[in-house]
Biopython code that builds the backbone (N, CA, C, O; Angstrom):
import numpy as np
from Bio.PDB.StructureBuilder import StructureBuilder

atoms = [
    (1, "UNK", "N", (-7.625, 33.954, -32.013)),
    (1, "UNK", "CA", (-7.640, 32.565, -32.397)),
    (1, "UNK", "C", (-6.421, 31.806, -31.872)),
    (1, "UNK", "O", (-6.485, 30.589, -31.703)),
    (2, "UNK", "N", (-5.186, 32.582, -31.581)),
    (2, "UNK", "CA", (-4.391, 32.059, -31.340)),
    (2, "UNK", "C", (-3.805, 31.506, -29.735)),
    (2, "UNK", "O", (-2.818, 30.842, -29.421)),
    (3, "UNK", "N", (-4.769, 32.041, -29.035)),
    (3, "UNK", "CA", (-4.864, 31.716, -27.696)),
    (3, "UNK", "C", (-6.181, 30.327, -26.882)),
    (3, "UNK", "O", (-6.554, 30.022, -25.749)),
    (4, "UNK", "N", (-6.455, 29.886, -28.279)),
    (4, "UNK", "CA", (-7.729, 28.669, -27.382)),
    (4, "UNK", "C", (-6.642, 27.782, -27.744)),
    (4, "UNK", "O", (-7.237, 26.757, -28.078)),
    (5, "UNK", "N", (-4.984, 27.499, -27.920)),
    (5, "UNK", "CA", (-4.360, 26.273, -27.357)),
    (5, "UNK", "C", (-3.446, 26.806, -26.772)),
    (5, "UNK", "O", (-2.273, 26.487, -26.965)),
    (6, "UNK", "N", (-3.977, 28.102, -25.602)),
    (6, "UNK", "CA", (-2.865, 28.242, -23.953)),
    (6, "UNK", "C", (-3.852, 27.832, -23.751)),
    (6, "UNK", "O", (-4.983, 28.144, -24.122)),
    (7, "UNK", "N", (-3.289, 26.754, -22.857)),
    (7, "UNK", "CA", (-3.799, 26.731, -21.019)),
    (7, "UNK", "C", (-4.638, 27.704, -19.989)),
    (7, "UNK", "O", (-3.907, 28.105, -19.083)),
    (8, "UNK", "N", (-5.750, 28.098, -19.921)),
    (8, "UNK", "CA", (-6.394, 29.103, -19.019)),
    (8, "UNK", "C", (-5.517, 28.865, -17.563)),
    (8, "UNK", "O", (-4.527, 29.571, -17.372)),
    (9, "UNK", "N", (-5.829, 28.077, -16.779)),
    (9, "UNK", "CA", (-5.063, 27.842, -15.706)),
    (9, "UNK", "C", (-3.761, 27.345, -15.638)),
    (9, "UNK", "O", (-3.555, 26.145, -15.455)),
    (10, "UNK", "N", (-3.052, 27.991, -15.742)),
    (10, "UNK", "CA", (-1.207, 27.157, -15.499)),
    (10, "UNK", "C", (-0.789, 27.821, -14.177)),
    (10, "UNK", "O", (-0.943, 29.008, -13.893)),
    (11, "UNK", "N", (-0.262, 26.906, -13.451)),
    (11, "UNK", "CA", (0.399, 27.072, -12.431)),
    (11, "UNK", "C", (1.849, 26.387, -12.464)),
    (11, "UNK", "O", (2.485, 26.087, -13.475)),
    (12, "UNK", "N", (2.195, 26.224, -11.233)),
    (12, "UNK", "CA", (3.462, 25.663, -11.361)),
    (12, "UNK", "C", (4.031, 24.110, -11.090)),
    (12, "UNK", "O", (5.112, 23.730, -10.640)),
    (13, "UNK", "N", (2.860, 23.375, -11.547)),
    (13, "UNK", "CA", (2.504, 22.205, -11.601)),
    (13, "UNK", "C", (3.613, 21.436, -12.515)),
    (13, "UNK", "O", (3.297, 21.587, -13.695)),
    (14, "UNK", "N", (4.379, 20.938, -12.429)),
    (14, "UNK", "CA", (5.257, 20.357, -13.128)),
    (14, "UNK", "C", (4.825, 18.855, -13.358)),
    (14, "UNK", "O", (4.238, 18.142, -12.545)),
    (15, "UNK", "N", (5.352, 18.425, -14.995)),
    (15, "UNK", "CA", (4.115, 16.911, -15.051)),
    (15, "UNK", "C", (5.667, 15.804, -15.642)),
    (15, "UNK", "O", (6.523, 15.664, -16.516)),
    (16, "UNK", "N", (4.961, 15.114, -13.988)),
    (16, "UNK", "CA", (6.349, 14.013, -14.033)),
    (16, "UNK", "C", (6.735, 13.544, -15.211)),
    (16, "UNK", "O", (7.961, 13.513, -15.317)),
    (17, "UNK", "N", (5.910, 13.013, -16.511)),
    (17, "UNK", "CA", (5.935, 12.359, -17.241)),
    (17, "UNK", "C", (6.586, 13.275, -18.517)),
    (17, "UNK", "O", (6.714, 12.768, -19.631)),
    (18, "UNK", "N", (7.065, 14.968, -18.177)),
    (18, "UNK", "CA", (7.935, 15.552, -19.096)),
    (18, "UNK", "C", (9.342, 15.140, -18.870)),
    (18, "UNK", "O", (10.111, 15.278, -19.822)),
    (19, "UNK", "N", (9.839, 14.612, -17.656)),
    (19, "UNK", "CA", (10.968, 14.035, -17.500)),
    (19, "UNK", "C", (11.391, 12.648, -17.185)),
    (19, "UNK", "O", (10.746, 11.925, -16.426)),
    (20, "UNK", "N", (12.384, 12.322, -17.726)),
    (20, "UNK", "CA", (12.455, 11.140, -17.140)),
    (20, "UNK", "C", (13.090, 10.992, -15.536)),
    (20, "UNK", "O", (12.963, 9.906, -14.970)),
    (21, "UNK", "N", (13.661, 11.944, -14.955)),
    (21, "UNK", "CA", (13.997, 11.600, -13.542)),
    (21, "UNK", "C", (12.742, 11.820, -13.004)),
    (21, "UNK", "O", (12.237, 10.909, -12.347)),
    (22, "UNK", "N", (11.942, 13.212, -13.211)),
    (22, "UNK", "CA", (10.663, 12.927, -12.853)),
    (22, "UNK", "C", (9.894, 12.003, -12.472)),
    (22, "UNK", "O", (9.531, 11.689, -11.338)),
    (23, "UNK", "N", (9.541, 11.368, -13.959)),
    (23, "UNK", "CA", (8.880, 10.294, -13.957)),
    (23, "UNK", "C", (9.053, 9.242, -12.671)),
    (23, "UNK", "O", (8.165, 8.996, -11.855)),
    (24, "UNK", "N", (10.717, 8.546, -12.679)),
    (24, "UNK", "CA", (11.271, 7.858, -11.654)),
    (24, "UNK", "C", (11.132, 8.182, -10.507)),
    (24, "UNK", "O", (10.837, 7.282, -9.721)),
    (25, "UNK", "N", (11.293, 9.620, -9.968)),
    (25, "UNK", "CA", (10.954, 9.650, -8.727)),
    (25, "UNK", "C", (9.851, 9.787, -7.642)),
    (25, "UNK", "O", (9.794, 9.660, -6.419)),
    (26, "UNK", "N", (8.560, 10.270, -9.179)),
    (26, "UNK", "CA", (7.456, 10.029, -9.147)),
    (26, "UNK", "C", (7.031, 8.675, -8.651)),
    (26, "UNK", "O", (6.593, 8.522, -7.511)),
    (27, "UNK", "N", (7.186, 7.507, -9.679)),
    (27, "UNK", "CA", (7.013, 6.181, -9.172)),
    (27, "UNK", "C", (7.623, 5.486, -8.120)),
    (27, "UNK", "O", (6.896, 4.942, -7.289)),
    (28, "UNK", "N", (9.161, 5.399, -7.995)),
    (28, "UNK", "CA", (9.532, 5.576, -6.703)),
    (28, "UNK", "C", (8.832, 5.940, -5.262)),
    (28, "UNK", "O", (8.834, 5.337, -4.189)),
    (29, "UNK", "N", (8.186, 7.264, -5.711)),
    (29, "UNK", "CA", (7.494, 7.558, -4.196)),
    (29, "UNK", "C", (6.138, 6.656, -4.410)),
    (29, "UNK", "O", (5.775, 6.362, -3.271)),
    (30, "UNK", "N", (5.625, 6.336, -4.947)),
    (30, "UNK", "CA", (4.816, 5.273, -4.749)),
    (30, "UNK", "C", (4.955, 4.345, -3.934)),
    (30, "UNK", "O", (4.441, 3.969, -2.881)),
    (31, "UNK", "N", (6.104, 3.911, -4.925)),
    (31, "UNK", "CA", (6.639, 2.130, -4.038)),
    (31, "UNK", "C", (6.710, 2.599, -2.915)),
    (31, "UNK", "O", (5.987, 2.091, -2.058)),
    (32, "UNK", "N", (7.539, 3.639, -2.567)),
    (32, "UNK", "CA", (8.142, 3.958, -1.034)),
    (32, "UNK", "C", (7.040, 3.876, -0.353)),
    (32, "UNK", "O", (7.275, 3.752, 0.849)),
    (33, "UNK", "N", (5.794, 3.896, -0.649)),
    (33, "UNK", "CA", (4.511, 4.002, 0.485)),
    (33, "UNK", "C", (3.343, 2.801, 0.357)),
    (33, "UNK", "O", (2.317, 2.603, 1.007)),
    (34, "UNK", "N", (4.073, 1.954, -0.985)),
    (34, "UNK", "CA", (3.322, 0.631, -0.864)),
    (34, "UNK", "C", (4.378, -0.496, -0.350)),
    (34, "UNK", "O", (4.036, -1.654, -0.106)),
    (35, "UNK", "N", (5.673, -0.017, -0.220)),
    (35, "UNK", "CA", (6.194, -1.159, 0.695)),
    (35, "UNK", "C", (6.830, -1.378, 1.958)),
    (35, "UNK", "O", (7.851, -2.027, 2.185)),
    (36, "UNK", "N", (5.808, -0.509, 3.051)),
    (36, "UNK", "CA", (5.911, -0.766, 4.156)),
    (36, "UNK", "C", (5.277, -1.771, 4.633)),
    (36, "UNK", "O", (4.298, -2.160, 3.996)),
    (37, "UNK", "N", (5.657, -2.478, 5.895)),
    (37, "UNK", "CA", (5.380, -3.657, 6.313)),
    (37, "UNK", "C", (3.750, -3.518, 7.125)),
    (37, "UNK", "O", (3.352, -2.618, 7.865)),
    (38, "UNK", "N", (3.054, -4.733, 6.672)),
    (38, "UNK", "CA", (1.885, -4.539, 7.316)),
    (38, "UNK", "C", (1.811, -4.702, 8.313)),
    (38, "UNK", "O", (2.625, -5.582, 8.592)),
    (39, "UNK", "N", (1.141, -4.293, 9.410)),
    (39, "UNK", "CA", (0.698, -4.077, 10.732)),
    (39, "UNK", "C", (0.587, -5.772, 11.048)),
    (39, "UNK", "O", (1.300, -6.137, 11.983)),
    (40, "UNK", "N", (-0.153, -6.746, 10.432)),
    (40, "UNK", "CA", (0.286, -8.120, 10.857)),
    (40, "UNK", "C", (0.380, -9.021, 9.294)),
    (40, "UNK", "O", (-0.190, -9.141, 8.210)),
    (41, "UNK", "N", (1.815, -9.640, 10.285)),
    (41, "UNK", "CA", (2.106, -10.448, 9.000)),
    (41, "UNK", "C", (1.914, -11.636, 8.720)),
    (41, "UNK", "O", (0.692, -11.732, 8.829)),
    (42, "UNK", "N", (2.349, -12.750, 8.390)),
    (42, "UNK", "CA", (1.619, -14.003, 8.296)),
    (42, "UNK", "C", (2.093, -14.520, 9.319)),
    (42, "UNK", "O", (1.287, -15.076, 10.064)),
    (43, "UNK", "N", (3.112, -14.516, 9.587)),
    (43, "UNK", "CA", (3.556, -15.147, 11.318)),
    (43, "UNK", "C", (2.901, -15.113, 12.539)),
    (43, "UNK", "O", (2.753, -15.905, 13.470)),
    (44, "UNK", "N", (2.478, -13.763, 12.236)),
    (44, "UNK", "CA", (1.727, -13.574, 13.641)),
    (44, "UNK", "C", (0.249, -14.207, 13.364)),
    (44, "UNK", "O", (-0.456, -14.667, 14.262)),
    (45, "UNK", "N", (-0.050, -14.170, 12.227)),
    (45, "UNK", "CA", (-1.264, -14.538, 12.095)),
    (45, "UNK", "C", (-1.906, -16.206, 12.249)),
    (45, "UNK", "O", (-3.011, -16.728, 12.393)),
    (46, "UNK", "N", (-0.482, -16.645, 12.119)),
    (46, "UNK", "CA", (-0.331, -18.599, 12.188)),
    (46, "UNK", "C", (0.068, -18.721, 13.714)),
    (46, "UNK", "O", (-0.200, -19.798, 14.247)),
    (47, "UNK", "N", (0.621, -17.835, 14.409)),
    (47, "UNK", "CA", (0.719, -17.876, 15.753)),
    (47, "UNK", "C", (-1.124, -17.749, 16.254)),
    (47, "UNK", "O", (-1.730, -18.779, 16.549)),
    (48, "UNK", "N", (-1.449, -17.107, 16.268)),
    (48, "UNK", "CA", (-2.754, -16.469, 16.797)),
    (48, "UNK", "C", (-3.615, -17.866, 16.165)),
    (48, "UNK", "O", (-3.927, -18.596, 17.106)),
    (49, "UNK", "N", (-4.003, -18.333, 15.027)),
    (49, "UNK", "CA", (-4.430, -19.369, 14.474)),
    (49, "UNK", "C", (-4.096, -20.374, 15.014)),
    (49, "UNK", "O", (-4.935, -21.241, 14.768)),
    (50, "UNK", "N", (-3.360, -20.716, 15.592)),
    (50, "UNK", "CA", (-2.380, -21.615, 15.981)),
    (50, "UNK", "C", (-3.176, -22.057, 17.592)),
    (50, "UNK", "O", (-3.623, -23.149, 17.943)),
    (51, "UNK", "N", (-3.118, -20.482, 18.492)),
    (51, "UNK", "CA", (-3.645, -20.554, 19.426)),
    (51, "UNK", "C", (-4.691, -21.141, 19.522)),
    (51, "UNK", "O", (-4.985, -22.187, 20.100)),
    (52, "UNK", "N", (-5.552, -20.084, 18.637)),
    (52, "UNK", "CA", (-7.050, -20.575, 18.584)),
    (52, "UNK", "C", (-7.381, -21.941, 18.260)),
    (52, "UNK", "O", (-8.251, -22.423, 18.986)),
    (53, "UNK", "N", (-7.071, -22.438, 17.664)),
    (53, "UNK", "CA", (-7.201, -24.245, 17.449)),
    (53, "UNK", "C", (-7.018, -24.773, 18.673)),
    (53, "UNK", "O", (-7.864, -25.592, 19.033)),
    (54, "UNK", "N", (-6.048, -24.493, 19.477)),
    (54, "UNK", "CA", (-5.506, -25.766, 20.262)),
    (54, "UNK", "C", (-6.261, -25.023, 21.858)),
    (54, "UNK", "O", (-5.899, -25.473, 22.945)),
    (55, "UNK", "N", (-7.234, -23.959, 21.776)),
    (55, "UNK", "CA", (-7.737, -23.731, 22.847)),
    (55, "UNK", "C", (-8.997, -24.438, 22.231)),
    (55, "UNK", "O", (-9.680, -24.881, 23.154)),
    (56, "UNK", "N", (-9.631, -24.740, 20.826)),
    (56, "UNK", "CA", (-10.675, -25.036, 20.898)),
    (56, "UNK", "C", (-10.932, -26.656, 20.617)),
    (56, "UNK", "O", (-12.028, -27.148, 20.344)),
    (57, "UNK", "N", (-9.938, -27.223, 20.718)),
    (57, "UNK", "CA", (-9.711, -28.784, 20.939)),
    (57, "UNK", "C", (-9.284, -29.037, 22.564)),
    (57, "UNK", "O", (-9.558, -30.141, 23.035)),
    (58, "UNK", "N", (-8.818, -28.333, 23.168)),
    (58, "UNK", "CA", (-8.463, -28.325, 24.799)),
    (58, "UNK", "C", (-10.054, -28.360, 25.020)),
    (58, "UNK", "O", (-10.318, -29.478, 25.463)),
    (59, "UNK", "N", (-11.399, -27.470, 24.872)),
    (59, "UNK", "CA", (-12.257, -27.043, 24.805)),
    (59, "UNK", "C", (-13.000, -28.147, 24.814)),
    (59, "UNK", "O", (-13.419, -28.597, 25.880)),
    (60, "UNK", "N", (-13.347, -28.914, 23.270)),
    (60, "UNK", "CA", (-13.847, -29.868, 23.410)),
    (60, "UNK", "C", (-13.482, -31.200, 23.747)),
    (60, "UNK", "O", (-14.034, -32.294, 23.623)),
    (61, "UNK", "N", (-12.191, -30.728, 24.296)),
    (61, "UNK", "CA", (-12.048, -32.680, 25.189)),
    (61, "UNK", "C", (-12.703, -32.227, 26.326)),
    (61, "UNK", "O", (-13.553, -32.925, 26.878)),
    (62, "UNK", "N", (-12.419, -31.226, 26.692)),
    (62, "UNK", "CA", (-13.283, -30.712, 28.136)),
    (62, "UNK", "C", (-14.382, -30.952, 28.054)),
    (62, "UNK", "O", (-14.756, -31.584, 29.041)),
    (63, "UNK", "N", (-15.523, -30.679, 27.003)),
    (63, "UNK", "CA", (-16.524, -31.480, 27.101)),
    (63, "UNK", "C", (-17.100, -32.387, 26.832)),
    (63, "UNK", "O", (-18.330, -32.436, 26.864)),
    (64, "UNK", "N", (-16.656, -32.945, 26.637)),
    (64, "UNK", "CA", (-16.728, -34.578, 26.648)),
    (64, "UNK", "C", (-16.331, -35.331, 27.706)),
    (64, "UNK", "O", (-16.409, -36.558, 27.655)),
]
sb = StructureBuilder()
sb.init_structure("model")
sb.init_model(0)
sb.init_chain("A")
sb.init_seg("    ")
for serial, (resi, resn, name, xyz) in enumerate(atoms, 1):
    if name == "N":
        sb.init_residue(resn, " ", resi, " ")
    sb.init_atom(name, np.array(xyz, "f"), 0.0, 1.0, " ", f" {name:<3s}", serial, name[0])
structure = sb.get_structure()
């Protein structure tokens, strides 16, 4: 009776949330991989926007 509250499977799984540095460096590595810079940022994206407008007004004075 005294063994249905072990754990059948224990390994060496350590659970961030028994420590508090744990915990921190747990979440930490999160951030560390949600705050890299995106592949395009709004600059480039108002550049490129930017383009595209003024080729498609060059465009239609041309036809006209």
């Amino acid at each position: 009776m005294a063994d249905q509250n072990v754990p059948q499977n224990v390994e060496n799984e350590q659970d961030p949330g028994a420590n508090t540095q744990m915990f921190r460096a747990f979440v930490n590595e999160g951030q560390a991989e949600a705050t890299t810079e995106p592949k395009m940022n709004g600059r480039v994206l108002a550049v490129v926007g930017a383009a595209v407008v003024l080729i498609a007004v060059i465009a239609a004075i041309a036809v006209f």
